[in-house]
HTML snippet that shows the backbone in 3Dmol.js (N, CA, C, O; Angstrom):
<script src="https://3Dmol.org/build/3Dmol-min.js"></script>
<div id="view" style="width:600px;height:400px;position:relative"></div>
<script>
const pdb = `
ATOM      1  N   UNK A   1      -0.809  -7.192  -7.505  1.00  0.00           N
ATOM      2  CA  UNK A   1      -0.361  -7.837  -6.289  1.00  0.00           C
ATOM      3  C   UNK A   1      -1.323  -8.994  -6.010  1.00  0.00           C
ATOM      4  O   UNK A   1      -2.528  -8.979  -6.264  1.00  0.00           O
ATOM      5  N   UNK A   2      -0.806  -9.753  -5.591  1.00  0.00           N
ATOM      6  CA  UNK A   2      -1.316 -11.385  -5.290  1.00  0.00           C
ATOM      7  C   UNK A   2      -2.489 -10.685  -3.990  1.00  0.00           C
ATOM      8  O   UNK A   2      -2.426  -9.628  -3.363  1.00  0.00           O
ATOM      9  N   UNK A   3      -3.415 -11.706  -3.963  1.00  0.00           N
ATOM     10  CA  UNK A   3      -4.418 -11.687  -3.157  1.00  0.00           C
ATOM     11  C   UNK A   3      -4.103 -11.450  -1.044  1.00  0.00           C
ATOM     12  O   UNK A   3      -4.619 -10.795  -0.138  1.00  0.00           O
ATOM     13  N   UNK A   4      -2.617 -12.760  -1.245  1.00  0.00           N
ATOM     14  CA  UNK A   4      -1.928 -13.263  -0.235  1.00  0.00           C
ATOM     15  C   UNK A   4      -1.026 -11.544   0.140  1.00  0.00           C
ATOM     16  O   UNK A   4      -0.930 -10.868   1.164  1.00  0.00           O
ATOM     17  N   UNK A   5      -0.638 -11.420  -0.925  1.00  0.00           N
ATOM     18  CA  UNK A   5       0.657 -10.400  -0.374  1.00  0.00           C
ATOM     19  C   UNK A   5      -0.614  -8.983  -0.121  1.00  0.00           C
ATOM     20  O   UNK A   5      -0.276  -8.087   0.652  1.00  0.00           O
ATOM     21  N   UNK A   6      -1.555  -8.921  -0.587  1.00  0.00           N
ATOM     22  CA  UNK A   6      -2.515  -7.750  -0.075  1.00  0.00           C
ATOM     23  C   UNK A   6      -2.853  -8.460   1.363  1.00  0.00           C
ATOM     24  O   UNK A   6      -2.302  -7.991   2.359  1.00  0.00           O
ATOM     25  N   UNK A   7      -3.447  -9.206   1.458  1.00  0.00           N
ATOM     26  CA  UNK A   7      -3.877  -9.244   2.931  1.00  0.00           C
ATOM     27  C   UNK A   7      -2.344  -9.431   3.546  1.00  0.00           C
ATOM     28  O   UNK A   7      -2.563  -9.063   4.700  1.00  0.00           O
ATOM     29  N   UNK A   8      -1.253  -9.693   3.519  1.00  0.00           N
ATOM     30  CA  UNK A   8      -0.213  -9.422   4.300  1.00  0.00           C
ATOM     31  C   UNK A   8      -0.020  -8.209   4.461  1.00  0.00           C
ATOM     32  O   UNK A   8      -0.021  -7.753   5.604  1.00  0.00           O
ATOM     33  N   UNK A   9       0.217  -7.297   3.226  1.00  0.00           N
ATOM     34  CA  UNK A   9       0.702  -5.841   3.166  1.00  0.00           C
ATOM     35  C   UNK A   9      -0.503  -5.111   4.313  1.00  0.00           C
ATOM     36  O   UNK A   9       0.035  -4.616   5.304  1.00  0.00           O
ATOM     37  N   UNK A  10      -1.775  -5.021   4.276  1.00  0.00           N
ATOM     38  CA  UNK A  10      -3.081  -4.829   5.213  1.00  0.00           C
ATOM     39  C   UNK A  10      -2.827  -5.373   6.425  1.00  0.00           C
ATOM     40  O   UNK A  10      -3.242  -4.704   7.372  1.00  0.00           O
ATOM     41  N   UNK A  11      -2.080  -6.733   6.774  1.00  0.00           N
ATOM     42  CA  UNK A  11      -2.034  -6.897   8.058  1.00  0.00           C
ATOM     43  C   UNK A  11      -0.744  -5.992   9.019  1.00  0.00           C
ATOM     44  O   UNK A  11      -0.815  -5.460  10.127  1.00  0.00           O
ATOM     45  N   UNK A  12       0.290  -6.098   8.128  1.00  0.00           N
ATOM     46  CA  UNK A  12       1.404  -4.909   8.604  1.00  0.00           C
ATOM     47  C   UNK A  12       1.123  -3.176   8.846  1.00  0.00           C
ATOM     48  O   UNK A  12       1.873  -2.523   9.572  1.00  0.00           O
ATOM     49  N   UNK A  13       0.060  -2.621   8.202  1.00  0.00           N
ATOM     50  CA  UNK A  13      -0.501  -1.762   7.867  1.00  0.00           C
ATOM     51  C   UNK A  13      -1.425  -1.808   9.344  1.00  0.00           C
ATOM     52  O   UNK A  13      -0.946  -1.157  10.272  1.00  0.00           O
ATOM     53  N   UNK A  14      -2.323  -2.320   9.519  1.00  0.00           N
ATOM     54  CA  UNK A  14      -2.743  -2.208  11.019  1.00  0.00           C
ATOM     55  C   UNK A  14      -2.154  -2.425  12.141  1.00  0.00           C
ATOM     56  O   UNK A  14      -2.821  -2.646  13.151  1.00  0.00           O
ATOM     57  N   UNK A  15      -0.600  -2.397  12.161  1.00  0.00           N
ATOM     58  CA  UNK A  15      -0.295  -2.584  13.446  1.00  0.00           C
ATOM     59  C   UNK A  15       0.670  -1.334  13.986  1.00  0.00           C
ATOM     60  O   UNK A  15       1.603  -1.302  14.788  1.00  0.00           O
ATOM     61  N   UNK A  16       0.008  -0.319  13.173  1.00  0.00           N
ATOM     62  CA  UNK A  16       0.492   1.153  13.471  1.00  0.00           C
ATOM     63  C   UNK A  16      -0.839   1.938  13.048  1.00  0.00           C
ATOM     64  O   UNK A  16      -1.271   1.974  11.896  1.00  0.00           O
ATOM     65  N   UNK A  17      -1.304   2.436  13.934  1.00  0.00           N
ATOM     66  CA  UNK A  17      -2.297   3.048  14.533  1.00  0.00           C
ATOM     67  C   UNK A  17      -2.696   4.406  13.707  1.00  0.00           C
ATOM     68  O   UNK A  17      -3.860   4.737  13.477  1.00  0.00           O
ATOM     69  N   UNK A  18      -1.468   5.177  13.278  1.00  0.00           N
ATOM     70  CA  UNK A  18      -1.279   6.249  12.980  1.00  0.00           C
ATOM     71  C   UNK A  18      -1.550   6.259  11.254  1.00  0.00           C
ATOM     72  O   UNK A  18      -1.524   7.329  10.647  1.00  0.00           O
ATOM     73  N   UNK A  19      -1.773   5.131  10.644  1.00  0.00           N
ATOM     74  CA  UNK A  19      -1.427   5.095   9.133  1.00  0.00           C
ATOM     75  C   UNK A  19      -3.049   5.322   8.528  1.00  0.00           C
ATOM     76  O   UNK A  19      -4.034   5.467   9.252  1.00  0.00           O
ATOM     77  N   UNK A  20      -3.053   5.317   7.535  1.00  0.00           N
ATOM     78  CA  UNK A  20      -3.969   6.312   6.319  1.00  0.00           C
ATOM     79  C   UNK A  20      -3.845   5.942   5.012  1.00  0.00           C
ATOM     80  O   UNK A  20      -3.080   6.582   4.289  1.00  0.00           O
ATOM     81  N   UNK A  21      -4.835   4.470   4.332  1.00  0.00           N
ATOM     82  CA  UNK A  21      -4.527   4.029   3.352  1.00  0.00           C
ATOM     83  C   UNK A  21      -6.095   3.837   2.704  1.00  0.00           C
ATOM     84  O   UNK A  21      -7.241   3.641   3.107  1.00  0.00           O
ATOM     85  N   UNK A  22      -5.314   4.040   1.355  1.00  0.00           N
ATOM     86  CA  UNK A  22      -6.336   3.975   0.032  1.00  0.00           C
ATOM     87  C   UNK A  22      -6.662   2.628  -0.411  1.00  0.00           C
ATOM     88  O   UNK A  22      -5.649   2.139  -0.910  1.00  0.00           O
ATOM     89  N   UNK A  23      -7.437   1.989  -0.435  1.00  0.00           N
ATOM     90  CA  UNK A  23      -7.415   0.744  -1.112  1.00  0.00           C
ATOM     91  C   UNK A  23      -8.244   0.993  -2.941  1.00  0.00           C
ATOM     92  O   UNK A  23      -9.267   1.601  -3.256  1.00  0.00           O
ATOM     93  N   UNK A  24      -7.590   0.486  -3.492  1.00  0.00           N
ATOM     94  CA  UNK A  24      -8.036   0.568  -4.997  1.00  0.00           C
ATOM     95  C   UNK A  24      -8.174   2.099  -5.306  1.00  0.00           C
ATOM     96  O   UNK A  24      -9.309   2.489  -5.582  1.00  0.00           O
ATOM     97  N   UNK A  25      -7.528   2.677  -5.297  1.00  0.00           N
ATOM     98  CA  UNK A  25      -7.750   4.541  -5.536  1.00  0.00           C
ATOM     99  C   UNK A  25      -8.019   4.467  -6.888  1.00  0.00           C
ATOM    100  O   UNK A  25      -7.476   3.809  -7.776  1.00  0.00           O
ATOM    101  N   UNK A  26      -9.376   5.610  -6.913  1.00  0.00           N
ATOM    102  CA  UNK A  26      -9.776   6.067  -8.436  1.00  0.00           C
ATOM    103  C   UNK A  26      -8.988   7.215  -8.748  1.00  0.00           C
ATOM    104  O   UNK A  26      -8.649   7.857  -7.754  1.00  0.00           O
ATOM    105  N   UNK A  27      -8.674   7.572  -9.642  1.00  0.00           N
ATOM    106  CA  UNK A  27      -7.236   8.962 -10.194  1.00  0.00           C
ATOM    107  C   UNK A  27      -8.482   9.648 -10.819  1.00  0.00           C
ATOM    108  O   UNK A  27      -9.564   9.249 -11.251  1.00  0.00           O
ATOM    109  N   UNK A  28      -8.061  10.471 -10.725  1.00  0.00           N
ATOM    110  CA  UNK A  28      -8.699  11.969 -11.663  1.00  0.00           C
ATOM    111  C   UNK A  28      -9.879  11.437 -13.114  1.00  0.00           C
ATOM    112  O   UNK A  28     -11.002  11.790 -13.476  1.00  0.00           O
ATOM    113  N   UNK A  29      -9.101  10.668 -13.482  1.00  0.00           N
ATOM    114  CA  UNK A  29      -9.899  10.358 -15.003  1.00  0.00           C
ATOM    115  C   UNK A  29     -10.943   9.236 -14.321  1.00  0.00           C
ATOM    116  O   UNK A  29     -11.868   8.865 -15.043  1.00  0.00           O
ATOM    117  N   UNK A  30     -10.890   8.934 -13.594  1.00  0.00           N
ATOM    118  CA  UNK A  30     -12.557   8.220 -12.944  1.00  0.00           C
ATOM    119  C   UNK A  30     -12.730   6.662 -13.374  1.00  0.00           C
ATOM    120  O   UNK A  30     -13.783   6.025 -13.366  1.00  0.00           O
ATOM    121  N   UNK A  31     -11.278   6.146 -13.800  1.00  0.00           N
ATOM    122  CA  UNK A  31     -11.361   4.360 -13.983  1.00  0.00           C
ATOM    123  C   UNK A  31     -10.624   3.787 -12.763  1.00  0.00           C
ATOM    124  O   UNK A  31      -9.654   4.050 -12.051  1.00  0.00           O
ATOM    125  N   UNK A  32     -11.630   2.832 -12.899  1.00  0.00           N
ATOM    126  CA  UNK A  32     -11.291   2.094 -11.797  1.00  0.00           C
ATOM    127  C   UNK A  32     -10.775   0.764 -11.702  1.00  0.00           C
ATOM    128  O   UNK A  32     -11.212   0.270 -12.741  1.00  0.00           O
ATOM    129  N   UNK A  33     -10.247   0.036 -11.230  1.00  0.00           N
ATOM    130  CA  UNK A  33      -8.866  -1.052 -11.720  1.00  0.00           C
ATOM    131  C   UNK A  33      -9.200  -1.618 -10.000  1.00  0.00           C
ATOM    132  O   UNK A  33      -9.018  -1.027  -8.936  1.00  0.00           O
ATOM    133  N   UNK A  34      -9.686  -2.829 -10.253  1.00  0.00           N
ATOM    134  CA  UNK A  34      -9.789  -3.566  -9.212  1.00  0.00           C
ATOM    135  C   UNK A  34      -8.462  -4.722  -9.192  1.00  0.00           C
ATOM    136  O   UNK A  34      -8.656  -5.849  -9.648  1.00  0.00           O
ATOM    137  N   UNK A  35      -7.295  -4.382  -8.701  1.00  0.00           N
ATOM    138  CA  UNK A  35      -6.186  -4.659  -8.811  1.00  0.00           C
ATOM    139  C   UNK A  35      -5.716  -4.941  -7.230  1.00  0.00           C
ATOM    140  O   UNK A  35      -4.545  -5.299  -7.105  1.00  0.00           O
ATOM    141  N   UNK A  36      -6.408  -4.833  -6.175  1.00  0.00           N
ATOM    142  CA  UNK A  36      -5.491  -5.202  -5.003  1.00  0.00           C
ATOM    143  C   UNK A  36      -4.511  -4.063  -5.050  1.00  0.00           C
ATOM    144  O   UNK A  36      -3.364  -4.367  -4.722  1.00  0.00           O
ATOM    145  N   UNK A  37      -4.714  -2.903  -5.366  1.00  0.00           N
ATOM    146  CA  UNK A  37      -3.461  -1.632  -4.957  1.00  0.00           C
ATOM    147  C   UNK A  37      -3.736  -1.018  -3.505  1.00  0.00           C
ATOM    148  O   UNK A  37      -4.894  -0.782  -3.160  1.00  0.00           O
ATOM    149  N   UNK A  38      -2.637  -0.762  -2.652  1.00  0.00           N
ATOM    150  CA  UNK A  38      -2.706   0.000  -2.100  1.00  0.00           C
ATOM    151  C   UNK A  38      -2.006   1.170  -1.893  1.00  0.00           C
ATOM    152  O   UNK A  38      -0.814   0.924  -2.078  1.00  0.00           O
ATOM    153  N   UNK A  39      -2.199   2.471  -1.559  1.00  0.00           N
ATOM    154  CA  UNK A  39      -1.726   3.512  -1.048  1.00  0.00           C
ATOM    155  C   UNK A  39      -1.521   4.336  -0.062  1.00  0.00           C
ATOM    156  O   UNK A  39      -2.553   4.908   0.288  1.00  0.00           O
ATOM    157  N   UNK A  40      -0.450   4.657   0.606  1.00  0.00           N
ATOM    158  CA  UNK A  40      -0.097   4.903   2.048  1.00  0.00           C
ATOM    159  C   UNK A  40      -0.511   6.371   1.400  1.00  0.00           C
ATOM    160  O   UNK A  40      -0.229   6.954   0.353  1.00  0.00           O
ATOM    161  N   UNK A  41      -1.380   6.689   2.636  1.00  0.00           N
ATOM    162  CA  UNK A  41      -1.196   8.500   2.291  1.00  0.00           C
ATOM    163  C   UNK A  41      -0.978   9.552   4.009  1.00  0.00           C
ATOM    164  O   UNK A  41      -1.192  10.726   4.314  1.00  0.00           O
ATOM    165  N   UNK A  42      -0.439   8.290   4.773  1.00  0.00           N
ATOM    166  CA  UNK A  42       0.156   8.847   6.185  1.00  0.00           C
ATOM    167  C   UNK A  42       0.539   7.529   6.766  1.00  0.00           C
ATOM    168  O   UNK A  42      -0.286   6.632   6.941  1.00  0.00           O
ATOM    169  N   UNK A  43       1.631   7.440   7.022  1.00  0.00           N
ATOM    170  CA  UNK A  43       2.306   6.585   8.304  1.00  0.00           C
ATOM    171  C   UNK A  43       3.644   6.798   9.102  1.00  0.00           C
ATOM    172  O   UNK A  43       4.353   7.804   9.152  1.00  0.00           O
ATOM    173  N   UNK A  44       3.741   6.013   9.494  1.00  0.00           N
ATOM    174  CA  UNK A  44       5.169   6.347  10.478  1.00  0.00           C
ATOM    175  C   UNK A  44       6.340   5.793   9.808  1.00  0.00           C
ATOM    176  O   UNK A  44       5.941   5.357   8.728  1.00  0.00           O
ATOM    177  N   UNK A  45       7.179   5.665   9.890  1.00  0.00           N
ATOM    178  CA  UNK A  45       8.767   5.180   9.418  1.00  0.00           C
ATOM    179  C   UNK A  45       8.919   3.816   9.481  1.00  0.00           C
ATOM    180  O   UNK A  45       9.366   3.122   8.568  1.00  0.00           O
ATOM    181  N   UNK A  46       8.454   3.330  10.831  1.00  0.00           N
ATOM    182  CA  UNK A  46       8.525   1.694  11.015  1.00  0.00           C
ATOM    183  C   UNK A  46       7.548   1.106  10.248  1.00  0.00           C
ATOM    184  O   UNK A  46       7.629  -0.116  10.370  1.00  0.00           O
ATOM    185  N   UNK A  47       6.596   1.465   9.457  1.00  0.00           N
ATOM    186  CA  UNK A  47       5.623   0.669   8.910  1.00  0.00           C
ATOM    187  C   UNK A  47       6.258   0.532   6.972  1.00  0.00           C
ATOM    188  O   UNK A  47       5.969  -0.225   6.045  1.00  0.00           O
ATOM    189  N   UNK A  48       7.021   1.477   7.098  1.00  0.00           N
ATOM    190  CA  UNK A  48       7.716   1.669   5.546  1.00  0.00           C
ATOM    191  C   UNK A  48       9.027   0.423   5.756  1.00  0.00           C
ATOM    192  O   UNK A  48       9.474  -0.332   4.892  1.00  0.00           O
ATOM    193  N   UNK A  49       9.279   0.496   6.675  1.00  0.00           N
ATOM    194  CA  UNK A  49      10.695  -0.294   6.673  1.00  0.00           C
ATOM    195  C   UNK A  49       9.923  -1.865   7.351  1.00  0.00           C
ATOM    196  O   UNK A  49      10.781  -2.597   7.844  1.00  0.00           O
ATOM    197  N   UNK A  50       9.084  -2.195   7.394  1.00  0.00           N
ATOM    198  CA  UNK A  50       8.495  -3.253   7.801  1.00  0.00           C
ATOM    199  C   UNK A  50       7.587  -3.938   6.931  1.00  0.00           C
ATOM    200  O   UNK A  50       7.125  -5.074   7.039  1.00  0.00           O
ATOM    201  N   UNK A  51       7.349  -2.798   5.780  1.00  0.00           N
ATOM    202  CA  UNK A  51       6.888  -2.977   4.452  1.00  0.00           C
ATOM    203  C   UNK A  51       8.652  -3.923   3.746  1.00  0.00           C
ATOM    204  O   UNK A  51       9.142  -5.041   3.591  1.00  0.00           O
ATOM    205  N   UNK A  52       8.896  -2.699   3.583  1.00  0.00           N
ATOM    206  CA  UNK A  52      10.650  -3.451   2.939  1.00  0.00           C
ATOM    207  C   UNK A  52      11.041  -4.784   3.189  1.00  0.00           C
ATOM    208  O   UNK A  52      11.217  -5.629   2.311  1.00  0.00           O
ATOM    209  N   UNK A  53      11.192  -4.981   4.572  1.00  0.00           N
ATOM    210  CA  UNK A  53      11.587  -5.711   5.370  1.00  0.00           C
ATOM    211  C   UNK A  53      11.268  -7.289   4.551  1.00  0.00           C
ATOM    212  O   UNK A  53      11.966  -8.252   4.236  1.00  0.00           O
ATOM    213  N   UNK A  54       9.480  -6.838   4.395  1.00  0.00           N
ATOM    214  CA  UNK A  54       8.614  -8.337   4.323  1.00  0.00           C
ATOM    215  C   UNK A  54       9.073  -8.285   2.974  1.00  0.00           C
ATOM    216  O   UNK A  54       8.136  -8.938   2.515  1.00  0.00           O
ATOM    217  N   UNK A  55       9.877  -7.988   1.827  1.00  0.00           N
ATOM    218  CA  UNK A  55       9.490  -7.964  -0.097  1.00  0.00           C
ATOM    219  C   UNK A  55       8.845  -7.023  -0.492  1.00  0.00           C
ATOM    220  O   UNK A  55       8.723  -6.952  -1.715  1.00  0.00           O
ATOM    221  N   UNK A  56       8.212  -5.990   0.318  1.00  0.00           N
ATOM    222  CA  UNK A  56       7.203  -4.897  -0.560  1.00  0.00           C
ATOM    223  C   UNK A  56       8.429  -3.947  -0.994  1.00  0.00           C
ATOM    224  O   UNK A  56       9.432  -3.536  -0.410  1.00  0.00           O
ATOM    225  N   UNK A  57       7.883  -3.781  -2.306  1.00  0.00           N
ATOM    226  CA  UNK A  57       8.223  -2.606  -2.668  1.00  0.00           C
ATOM    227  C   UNK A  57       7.318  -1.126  -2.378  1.00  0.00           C
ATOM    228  O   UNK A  57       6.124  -1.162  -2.080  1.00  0.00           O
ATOM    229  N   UNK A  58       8.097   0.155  -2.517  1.00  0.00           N
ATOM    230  CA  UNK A  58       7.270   1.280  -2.309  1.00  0.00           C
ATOM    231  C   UNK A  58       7.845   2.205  -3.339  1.00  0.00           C
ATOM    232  O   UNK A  58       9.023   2.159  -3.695  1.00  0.00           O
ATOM    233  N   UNK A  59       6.825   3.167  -3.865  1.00  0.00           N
ATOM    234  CA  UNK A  59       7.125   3.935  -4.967  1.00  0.00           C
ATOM    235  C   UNK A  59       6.271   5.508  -4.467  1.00  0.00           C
ATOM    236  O   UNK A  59       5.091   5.509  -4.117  1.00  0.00           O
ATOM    237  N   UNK A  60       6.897   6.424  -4.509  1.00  0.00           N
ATOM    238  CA  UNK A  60       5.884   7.492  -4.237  1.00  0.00           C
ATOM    239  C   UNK A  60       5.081   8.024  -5.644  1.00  0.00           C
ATOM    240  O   UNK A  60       5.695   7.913  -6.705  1.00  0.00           O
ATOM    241  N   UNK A  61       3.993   8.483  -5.651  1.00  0.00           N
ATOM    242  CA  UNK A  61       3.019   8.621  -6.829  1.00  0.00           C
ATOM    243  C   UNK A  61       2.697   9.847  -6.507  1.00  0.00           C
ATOM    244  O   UNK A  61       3.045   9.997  -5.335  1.00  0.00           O
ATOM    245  N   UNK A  62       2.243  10.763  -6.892  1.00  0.00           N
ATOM    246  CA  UNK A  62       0.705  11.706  -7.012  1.00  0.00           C
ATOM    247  C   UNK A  62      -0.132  12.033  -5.716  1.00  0.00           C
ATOM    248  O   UNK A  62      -0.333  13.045  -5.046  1.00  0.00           O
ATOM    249  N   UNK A  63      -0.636  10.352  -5.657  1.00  0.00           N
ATOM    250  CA  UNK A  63      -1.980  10.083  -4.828  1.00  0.00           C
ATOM    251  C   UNK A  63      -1.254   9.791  -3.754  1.00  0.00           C
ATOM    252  O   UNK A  63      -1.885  10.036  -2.726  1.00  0.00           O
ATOM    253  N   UNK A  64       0.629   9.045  -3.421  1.00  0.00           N
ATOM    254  CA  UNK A  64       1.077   8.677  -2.073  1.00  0.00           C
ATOM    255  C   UNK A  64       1.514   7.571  -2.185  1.00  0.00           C
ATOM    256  O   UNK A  64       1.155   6.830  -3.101  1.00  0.00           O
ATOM    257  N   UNK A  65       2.161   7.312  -1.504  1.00  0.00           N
ATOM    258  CA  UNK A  65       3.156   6.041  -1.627  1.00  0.00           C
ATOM    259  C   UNK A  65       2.199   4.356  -2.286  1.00  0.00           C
ATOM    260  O   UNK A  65       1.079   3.847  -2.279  1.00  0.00           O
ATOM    261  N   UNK A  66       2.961   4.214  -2.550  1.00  0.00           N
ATOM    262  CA  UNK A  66       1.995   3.189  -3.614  1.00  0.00           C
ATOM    263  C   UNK A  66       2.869   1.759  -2.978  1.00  0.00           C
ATOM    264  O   UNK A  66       4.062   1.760  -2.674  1.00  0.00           O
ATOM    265  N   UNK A  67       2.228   0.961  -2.912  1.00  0.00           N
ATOM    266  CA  UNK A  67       2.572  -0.364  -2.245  1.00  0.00           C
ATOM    267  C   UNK A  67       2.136  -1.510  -3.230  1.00  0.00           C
ATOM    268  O   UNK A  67       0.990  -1.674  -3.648  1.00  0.00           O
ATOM    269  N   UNK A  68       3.599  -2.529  -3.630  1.00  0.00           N
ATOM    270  CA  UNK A  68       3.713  -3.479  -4.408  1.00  0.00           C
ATOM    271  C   UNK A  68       4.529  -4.544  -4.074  1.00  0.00           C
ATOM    272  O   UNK A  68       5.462  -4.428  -3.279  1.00  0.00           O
ATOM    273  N   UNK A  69       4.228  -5.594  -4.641  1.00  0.00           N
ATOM    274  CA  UNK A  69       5.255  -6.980  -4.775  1.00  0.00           C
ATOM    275  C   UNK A  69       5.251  -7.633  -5.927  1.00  0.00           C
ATOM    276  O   UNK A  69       4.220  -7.969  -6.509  1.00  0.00           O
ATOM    277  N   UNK A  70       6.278  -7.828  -6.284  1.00  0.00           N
ATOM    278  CA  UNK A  70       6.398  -8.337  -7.564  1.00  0.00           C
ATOM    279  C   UNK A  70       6.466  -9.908  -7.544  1.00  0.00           C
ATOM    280  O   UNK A  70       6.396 -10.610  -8.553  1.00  0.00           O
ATOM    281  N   UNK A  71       6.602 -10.336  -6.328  1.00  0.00           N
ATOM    282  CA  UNK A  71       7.105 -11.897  -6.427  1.00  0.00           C
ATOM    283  C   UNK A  71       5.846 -12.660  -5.485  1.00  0.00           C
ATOM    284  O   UNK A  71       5.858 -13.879  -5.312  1.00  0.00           O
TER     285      UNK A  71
END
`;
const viewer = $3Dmol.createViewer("view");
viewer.addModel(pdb, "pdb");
viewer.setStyle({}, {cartoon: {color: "spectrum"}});
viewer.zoomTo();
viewer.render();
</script>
């Protein structure tokens, strides 16, 4: 994910109080991938559909909803 669409996806992400995110999550095997990922691992409904809304895509994973843009 672009630099731009992380600090967008982060700015939508703080404007619900209630949410719970991973930035760059290490997985089990202990590498680490400085990639601009993020992962929802608690929020509300309006912050998923306000994700959508803006181009993000969302995928659920393992670790929790995983947040992307492809464009």
């Amino acid at each position: 994910m672009s630099e731009q669409n992380f600090f967008l996806a982060i700015t939508l992400c703080r404007r619900y109080h209630t949410t719970e995110i991973v930035i760059n999550h290490t997985p089990a095997n202990g590498v680490v991938k400085l990639d601009n990922s993020i992962l929802i691992k608690r929020c509300c409904a309006s912050l998923t559909e306000d994700l959508i809304e803006n181009g993000f895509s969302l995928s659920m994973t393992e670790y929790g909803l995983s947040v992307d843009k492809f464009n």
